[in-house]
Structure formats: structure tokens, C-alpha cells
Backbone bond lengths (Angstrom), bond angles and torsions (degrees), N, CA, C in turn:
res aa  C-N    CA-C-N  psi(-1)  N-CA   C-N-CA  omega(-1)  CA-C   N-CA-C  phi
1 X - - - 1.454 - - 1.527 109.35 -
2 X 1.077 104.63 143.25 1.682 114.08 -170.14 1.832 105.63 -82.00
3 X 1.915 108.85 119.32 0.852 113.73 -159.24 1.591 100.31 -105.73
4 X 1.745 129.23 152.74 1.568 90.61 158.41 1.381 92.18 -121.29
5 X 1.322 96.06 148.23 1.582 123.72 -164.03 1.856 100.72 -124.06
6 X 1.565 97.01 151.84 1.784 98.20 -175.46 1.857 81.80 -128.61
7 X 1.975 102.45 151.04 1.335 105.58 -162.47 1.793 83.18 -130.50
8 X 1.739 109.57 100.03 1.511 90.34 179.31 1.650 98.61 -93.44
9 X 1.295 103.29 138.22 1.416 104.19 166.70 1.157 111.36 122.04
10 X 1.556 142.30 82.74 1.466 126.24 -168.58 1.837 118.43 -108.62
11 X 1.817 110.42 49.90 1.092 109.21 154.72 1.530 122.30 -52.17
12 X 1.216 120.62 -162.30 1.868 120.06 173.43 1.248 102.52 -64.96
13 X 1.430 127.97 -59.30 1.377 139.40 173.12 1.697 111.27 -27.99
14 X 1.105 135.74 -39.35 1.665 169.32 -118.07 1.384 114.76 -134.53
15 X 1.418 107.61 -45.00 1.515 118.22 178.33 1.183 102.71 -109.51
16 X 1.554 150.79 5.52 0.940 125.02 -158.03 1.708 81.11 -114.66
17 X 1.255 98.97 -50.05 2.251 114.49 164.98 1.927 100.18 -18.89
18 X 1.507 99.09 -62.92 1.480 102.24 -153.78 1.838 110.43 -83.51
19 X 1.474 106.87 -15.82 1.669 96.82 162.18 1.553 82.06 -95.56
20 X 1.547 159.15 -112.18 1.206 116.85 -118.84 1.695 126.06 -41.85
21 X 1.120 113.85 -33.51 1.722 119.77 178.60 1.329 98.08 -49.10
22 X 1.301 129.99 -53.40 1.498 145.62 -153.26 1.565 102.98 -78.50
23 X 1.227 107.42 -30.51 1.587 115.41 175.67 1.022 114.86 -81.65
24 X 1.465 129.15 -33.18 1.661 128.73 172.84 1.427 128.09 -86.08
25 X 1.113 106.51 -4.23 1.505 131.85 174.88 1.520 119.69 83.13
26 X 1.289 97.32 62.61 1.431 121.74 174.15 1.354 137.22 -101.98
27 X 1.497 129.13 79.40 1.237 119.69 -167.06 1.521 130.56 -33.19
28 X 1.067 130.64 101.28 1.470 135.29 -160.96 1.452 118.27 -101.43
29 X 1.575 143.90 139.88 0.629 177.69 176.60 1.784 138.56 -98.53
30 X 1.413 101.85 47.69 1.618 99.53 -165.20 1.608 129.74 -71.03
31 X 1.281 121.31 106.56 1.684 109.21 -170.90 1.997 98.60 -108.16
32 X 1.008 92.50 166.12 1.923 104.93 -179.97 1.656 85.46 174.39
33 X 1.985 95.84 163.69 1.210 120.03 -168.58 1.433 98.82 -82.69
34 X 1.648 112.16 -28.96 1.693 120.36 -154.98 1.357 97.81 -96.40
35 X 1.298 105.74 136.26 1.885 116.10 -178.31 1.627 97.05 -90.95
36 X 1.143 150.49 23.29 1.094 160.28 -163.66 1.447 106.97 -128.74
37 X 1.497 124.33 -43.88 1.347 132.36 161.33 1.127 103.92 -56.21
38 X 1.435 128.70 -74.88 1.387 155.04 -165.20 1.497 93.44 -33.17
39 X 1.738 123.07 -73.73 1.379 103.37 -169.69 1.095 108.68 -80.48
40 X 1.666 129.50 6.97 1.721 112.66 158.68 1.727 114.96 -42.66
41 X 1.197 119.04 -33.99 1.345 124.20 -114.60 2.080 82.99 -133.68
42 X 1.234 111.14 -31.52 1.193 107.71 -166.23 1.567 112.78 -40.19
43 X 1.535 120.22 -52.69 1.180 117.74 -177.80 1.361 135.60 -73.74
44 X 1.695 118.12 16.89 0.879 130.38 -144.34 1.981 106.22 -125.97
45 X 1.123 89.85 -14.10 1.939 112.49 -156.07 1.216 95.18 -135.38
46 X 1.197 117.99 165.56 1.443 151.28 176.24 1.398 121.26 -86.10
47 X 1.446 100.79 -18.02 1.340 124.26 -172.71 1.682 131.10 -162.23
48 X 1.205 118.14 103.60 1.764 93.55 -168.63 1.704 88.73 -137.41
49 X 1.612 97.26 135.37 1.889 120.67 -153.72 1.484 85.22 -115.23
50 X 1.402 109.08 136.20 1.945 105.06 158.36 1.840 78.25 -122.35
51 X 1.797 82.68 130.91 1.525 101.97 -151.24 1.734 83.11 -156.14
52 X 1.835 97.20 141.81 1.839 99.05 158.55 2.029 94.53 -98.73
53 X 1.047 107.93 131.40 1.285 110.61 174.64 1.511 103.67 -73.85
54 X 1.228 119.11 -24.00 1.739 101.01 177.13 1.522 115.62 -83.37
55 X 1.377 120.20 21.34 1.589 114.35 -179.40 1.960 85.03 -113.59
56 X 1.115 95.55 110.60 1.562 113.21 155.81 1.724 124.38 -31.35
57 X 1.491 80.41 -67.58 1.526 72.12 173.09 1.225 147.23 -63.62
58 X 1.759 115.71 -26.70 0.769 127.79 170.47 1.479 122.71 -62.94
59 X 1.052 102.75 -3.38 1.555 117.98 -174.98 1.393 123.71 -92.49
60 X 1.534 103.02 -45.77 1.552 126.95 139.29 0.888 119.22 -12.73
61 X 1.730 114.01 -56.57 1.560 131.61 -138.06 1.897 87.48 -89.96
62 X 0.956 97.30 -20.46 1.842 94.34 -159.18 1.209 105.75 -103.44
63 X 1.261 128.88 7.08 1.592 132.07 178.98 1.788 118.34 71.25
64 X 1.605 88.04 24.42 1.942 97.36 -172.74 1.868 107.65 -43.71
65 X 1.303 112.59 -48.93 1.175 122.83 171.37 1.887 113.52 -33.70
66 X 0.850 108.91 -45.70 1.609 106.34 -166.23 1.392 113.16 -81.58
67 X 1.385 111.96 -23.29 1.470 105.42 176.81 1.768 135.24 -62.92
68 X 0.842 123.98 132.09 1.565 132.88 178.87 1.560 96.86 -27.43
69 X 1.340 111.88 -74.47 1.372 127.51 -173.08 1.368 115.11 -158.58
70 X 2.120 78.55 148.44 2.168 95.60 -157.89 1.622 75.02 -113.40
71 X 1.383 102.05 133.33 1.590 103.51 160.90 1.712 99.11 -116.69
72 X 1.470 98.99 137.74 1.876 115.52 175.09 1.251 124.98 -92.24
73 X 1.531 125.40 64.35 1.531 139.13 -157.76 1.861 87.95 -96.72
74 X 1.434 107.73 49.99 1.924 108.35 164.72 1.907 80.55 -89.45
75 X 1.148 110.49 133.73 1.827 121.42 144.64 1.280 124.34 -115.34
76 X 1.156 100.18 -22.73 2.021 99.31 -166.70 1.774 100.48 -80.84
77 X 1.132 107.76 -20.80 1.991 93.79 178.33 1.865 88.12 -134.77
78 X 1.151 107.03 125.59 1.193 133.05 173.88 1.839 115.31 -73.14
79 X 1.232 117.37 -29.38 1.459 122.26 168.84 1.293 122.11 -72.22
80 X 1.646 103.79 -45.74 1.659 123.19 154.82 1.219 120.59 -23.12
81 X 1.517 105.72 -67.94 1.802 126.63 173.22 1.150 100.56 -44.85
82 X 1.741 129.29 -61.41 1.539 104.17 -137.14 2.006 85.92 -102.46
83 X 1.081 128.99 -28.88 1.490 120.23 -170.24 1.923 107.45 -62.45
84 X 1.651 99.62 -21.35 1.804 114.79 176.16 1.339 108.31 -66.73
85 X 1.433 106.03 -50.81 1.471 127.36 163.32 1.733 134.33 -38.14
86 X 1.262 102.77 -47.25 1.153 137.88 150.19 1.509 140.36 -32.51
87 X 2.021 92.25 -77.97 1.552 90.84 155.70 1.628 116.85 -98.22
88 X 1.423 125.99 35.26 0.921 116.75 156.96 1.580 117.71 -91.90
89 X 1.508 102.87 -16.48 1.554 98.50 172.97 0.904 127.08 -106.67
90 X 1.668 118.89 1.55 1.433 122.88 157.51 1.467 120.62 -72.68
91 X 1.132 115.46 -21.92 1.666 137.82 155.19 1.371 117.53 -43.60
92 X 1.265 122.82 -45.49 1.248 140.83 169.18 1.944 102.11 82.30
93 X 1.452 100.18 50.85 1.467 105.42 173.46 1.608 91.30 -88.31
94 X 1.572 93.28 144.44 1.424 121.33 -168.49 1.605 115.66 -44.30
95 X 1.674 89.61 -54.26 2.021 87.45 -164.52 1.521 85.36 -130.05
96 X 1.635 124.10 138.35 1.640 105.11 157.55 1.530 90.34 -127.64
97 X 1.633 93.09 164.17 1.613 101.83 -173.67 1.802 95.58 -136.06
98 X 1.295 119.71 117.39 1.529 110.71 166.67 1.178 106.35 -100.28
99 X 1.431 106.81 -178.01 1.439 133.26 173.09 1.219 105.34 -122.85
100 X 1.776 114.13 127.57 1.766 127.43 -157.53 1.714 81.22 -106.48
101 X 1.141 97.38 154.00 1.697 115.85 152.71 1.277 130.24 -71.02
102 X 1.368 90.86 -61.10 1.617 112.73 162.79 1.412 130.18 -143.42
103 X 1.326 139.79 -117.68 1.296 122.08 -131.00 1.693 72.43 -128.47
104 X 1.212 117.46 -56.22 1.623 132.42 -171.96 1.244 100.83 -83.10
105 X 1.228 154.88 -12.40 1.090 154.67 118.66 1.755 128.26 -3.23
106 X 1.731 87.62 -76.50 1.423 120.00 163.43 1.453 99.55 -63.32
107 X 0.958 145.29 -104.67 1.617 132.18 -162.17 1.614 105.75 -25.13
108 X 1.180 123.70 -44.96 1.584 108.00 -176.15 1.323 101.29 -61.80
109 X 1.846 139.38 -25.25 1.325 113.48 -167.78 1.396 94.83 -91.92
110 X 0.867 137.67 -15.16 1.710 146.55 -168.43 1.619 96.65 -60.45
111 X 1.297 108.28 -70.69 1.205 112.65 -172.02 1.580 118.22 -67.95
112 X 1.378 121.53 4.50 1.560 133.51 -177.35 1.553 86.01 -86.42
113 X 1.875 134.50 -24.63 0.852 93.91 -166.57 1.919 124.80 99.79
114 X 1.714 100.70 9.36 1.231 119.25 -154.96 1.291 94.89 -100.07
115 X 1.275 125.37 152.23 1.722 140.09 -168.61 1.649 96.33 -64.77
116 X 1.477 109.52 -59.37 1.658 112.14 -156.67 1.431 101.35 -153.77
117 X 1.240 119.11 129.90 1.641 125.11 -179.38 1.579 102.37 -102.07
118 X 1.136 131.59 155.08 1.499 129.56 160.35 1.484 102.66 -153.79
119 X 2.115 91.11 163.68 1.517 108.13 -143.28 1.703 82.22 -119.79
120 X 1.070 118.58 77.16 2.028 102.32 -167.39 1.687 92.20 -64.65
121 X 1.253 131.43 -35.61 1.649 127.84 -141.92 2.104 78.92 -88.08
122 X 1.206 106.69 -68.17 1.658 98.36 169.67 1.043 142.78 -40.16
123 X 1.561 122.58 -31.94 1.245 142.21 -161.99 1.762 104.02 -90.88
124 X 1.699 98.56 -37.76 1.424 103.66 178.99 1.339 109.78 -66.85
125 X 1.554 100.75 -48.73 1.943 104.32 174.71 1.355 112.64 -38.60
126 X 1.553 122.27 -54.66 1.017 106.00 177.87 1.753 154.85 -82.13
127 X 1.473 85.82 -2.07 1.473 125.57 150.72 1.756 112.56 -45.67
128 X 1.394 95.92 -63.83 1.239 97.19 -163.63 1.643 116.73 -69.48
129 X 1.507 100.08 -28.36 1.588 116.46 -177.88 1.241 95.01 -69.13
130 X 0.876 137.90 -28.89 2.062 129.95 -171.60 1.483 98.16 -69.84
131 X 1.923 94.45 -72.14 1.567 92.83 -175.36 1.680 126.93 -45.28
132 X 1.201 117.60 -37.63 1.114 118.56 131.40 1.723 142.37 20.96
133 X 1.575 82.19 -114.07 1.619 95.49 159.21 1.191 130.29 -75.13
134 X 0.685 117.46 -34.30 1.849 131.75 -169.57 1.832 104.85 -86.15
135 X 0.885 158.67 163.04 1.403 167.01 163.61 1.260 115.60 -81.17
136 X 1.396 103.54 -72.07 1.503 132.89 -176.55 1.575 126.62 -64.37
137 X 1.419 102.95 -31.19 1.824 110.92 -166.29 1.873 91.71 -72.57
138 X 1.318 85.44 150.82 1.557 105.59 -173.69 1.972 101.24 -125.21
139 X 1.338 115.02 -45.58 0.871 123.95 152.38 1.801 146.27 -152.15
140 X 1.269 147.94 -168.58 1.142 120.58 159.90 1.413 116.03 -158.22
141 X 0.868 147.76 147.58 1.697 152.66 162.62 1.637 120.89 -81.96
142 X 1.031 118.09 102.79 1.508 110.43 166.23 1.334 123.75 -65.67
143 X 1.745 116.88 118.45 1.184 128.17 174.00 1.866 122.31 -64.16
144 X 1.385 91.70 -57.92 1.655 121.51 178.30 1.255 118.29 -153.72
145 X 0.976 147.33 -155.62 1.376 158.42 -170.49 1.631 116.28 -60.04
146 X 1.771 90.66 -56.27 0.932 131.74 168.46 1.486 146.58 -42.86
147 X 1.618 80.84 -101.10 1.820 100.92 160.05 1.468 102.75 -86.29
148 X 1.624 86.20 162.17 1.885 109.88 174.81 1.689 105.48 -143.51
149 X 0.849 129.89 -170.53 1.684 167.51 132.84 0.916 120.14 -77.10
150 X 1.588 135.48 95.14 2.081 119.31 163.12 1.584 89.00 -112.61
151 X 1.541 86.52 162.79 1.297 115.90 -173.39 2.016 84.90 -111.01
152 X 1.101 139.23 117.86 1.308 141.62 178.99 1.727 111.79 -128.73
153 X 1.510 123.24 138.67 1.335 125.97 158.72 1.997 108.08 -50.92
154 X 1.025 90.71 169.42 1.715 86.35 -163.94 1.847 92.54 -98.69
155 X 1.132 119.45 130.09 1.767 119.25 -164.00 1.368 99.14 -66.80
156 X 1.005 111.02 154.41 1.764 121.84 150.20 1.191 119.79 -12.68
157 X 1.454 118.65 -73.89 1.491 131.06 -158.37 1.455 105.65 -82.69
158 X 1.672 128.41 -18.70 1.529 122.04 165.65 1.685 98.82 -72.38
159 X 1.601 136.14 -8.15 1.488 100.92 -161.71 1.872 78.48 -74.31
160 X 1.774 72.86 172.96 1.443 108.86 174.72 1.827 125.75 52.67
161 X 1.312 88.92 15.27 1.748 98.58 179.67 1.475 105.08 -118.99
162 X 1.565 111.94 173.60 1.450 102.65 -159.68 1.854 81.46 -113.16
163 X 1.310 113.97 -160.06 2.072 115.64 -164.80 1.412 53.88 -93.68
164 X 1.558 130.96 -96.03 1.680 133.09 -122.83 1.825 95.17 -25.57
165 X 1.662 110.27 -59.04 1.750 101.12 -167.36 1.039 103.79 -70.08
166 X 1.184 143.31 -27.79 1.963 139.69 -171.43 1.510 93.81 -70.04
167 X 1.428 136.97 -40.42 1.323 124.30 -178.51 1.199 96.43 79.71
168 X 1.042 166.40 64.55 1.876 151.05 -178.67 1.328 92.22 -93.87
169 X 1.383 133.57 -37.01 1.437 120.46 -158.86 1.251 98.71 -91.54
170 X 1.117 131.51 -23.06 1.911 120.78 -157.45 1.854 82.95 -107.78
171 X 0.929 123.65 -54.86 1.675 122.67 179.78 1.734 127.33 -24.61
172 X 2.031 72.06 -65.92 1.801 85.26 -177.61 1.369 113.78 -137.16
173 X 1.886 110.92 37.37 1.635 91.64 -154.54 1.103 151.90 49.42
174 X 0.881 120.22 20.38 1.259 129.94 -165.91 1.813 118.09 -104.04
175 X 1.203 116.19 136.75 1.721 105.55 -174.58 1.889 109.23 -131.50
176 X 1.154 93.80 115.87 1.476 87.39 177.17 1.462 118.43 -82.19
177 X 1.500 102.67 122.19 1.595 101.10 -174.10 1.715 120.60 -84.88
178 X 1.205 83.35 -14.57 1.842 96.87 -172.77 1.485 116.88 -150.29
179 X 1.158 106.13 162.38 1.513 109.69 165.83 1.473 108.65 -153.00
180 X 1.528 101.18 143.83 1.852 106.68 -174.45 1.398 105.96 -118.21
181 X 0.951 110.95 122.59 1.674 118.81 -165.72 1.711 110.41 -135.03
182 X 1.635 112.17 85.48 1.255 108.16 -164.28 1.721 113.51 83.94
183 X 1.256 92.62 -131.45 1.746 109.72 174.85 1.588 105.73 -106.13
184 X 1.229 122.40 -5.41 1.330 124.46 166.89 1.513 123.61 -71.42
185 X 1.302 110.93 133.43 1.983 109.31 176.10 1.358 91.10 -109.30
186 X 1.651 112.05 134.61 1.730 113.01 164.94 1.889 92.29 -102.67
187 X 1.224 128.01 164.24 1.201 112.16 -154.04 2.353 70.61 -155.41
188 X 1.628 75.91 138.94 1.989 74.74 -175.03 1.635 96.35 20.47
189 X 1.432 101.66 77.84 1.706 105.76 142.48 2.064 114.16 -49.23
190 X 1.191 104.90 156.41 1.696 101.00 176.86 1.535 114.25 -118.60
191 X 1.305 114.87 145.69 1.706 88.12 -178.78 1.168 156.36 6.85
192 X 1.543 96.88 -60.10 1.280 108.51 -172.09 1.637 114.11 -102.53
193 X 1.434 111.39 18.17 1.568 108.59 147.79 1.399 133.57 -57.18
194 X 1.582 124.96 124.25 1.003 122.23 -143.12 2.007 89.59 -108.22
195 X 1.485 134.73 119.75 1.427 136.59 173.52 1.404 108.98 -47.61
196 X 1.262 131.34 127.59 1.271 126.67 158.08 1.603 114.28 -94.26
197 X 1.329 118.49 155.17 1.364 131.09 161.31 1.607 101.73 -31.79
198 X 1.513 125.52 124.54 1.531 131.31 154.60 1.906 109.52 86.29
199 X 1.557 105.30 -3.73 1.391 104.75 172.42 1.647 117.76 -65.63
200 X 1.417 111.70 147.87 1.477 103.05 -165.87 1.440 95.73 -114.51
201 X 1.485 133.21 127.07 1.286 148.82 -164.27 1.545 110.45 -108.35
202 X 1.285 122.16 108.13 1.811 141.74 154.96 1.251 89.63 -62.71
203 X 1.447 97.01 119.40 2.521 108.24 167.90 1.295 76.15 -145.07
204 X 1.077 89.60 152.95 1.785 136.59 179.71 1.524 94.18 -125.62
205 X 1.714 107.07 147.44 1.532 107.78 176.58 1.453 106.37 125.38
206 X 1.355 113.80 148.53 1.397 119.61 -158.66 1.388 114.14 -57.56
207 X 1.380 136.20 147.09 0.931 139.15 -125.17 1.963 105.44 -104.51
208 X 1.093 96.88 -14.91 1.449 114.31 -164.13 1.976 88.41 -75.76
209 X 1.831 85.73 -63.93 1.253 91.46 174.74 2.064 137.95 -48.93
210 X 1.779 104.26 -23.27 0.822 92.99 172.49 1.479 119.75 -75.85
211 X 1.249 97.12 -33.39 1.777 115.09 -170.06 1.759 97.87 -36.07
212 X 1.961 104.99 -49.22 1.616 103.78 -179.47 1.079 128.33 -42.50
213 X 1.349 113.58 -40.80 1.808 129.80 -178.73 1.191 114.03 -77.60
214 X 1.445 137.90 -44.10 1.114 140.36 164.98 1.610 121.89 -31.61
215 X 1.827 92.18 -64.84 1.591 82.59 171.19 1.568 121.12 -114.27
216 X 0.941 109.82 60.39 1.514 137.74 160.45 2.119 110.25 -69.04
């Protein structure tokens, strides 16, 4: 469903947010202090503000309040982030999402009380460490500590077998929620779905364990 979302802050982190939004068909909203960003970005959005996000009013002025979701991609001044942060939730805008620096960073927005924190410089690290190790993983979501989500090519030794003989669930826990095959989504595949060569498999299930299947 088509959301409109405001992107303050147009470092890489910032611009890269507001063309994918812009690519999925997301009404977008670009604000930054620098008028140099701003017309980076003009043709790209629905909207692009050269704006200080810490003046309230000005925020007022732009209908910040109404949007679905404000994500706070400021990195270069850390006070910036969280005082934006701040009066964005004294505003009582619906969902906000920042971007932490680091670890203590993130706990200061946690405790503001903030919808969703994210680690892009961490998150990529750990991106990269999968692809990495693993062969197969394409991508993954961290659940908890624990469990995750990968998005994985389907291994060798699953083509041509159905889940019931692969066992994934009784083996390693593991549950495949999906499969992408082409332009096709299988959605809760059932037993007796049979893997083809190059199908890409959504599993849920502890993470150690997926890593096994991956590079299988």
C-alpha cells in the first residue's frame, strides 16, 4: 500500500532510502539543511524541503505530522538525530524510524521511545559476513539473537526432492515460508513441493542452523 513517507537527511544512507521508496511507489518527502542535496534529489520525490529539522515549526509548516512515516537518516551530528527525534515524537507523528551510529547511540533512541532504530553501517557488516560464509544466502533478517529469516538459492542436494524427503523441519527446524521461482511466489509451499534447480527459498529457523543449509 502506497505510503507517504518524509526522508530527513540526505547522506548515502538518506538518498539511497528515498530512491528505493521512490522506486516502490512511495510518496516521498525529502528534507536536508543543504540546498545542494535538495536539488540532488528534486527530481526524484514528490517533495524535496531545504529545512533545519530541529526548528519545530518549520516542520509544522510542512505537514510532518501527517505522514505514515518520518525516517531520521541525519549521521554526521548525532544531537541533530536525536533532538529531530525528539520533536518528532512530541509531534505525535505516527511511526519514526532513525538511524543509530552505534550501539549507545541506539539505546539513547530506544529509550526516546522511538518506533524502530537501525544499524545500516552494522547491518551491512553483517550482510557481508553471511555472503561471505555461506555460498547461497542472498539475504537475511534478524529475528533475535537467535533466530533469523534468509532468503537462500535452493542447494544442490534439495534440487529435485520434495520438503516431506529433505526433512528441513524435523532435521534442523527449519520452515520454509516461501519460494521464488522466476516471477512466481509459492507461499507455505506443502510437503510435497518438489525444489527446482535455481529456486530461491525464505526459511525461518535458528540461524546457526540456517547457515548449515545454505552451504550445503
Amino acid at each position: 500500500m502506497k505510503k507517504q513517507v518524509a526522508v530527513i537527511g540526505l547522506g548515502r544512507f538518506g538518498r539511497s532510502m528515498v530512491k528505493e521508496l521512490t522506486r516502490i511507489g512511495h510518496d516521498v518527502m525529502a528534507i536536508d539543511i543543504d540546498p545542494q542535496r535538495i536539488n540532488e534529489v528534486t527530481d526524484e520525490v514528490v517533495h524535496a524541503v531545504q529545512a533545519d529539522a530541529m526548528d519545530e515549526q518549520v516542520l509544522r509548516s510542512i505537514g510532518i505530522r501527517n505522514f505514515d512515516i518520518v525516517i531520521v537518516s541525519i549521521g554526521h551530528n548525532i544531537q541533530s538525530n536525536i533532538l529531530t527525534t525528539i520533536i518528532l515524537k512530541e509531534m505525535g507523528v505516527e511511526r519514526v524510524i532513525a538511524k543509530a551510529q552505534n550501539s549507545l547511540h541506539g539505546k539513547v533512541l530506544e529509550k526516546l521511545g522511538i518506533d524502530q532504530v537501525i544499524y545500516p553501517e552494522r547491518d551491512m557488516a553483517i550482510k557481508l559476513t553471511l555472503s561471505l560464509s555461506f555460498k547461497n544466502i542472498l539475504d537475511h533478517i534478524d529475528l533475535s539473537p537467535e533466530y533469523s529469516i534468509m532468503e537462500m538459492v535452493a542447494p544442490i542436494a534439495f534440487v529435485g526432492k520434495t520438503l516431506a524427503s529433505l526433512g528441513v523441519r524435523n532435521k534442523w527446524g527449519v520452515t520454509i515460508l516461501a519460494i521464488r521461482r522466476g516471477e512466481e511466489i509459492i507461499v507455505s509451499p506443502n510437503a510435497a513441493q518438489v525444489i527446482n534447480a535455481g529456486d530461491i527459498l525464505v526459511a525461518l529457523g535458528k540461524s546457526k542452523n540456517l547457515g548449515k543449509i545454505c552451504d550445503m
